[in-house]
Phi, psi and omega in degrees: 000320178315266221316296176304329164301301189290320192280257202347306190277352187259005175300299191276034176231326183258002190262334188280348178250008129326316182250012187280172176270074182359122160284129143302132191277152211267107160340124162283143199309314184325298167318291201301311189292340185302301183293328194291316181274348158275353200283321200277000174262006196037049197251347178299177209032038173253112156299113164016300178295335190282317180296323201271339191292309198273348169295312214276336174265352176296166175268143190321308198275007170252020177251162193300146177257003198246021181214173190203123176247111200213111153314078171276171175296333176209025162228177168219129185231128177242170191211136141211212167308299198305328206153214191191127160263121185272129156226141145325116192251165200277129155317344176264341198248140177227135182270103155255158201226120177207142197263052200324151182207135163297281179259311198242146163208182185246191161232149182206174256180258182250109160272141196268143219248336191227016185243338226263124160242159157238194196289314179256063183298131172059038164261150180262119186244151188257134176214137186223136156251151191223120169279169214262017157275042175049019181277156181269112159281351190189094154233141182177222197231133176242139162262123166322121189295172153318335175271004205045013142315146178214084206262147190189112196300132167229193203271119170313147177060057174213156176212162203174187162270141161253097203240158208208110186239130204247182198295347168272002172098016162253154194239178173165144189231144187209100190309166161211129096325119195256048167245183173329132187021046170297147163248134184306342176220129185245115192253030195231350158311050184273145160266158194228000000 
């Protein structure tokens, strides 16, 4: 009888905690320094993908001077004094960023959303990406951001040409690839 009283009671323990009402779990200190640290950049509720859009389109004298934003292949790490934040970047999608140039450039890499400048700001470019089994992934008209950049999401695993013709009619072509230790800037790209 003992035996049957406890299997009743531990019955009646699992159906009640069954129908109890789900708790949210309490942000783990990571989580917690994470929002604390988009909060104070006025990057919260922003996806990884939402931050590179919105760094990389800022105008030069509105980007933060107190952070460093640097684009990897499937993370975006951002730093400042306090510390340093990991986002996840979307598996299917990959960010390059590229600076067409006449005369001067730099070498670049991993590109940073709030250091990285280029020659050619706030220009209108005919831009076409092509992969190399020749389908067109991307053609039309791009304007170069304020840093003279031209960041534009591509297909993860795919390779191909990028080629950029600004209104006066100079061009310039640059292979590019988005897999495992690819670079997010591309800085190589002179029109001629």
């Amino acid at each position: 009888m003992r035996r049957l009283t406890i299997i009743a009671a531990l019955a009646a323990a699992a159906t009640l905690t069954g129908c109890a009402a789900t708790t949210t779990q309490p942000e783990t200190p990571s989580q917690s320094a994470q929002s604390q640290f988009l909060s104070s950049h006025k990057l919260q509720g922003l996806s990884a993908e939402q931050i590179i859009d919105k760094l990389d389109a800022m105008a030069i004298a509105d980007r933060p001077t107190d952070m460093t934003a640097s684009v990897r292949v499937d993370e975006l790490v951002l730093k400042d004094s306090t510390g340093e934040v990991s986002l996840p970047l979307p598996a299917d999608r990959f960010y390059v960023s590229l600076a067409p140039f006449v005369k001067q450039s730099h070498e670049c890499f991993y590109h940073s959303l709030t250091t990285c400048r280029g020659e050619m700001g706030n220009q209108e470019f005919q831009f076409k990406v092509t992969a190399t089994d020749g389908s067109v992934i991307f053609e039309g008209t791009r304007t170069s951001f304020d840093n003279g950049f031209i960041g534009t999401w591509l297909p993860r695993g795919s390779q191909g040409t990028i080629t950029v013709t600004d209104s006066n009619g100079l061009s310039g072509q640059v292979p590019f690839g988005t897999g495992t230790g690819a670079a997010t800037c591309v800085t190589t790209l002179q029109l001629t």
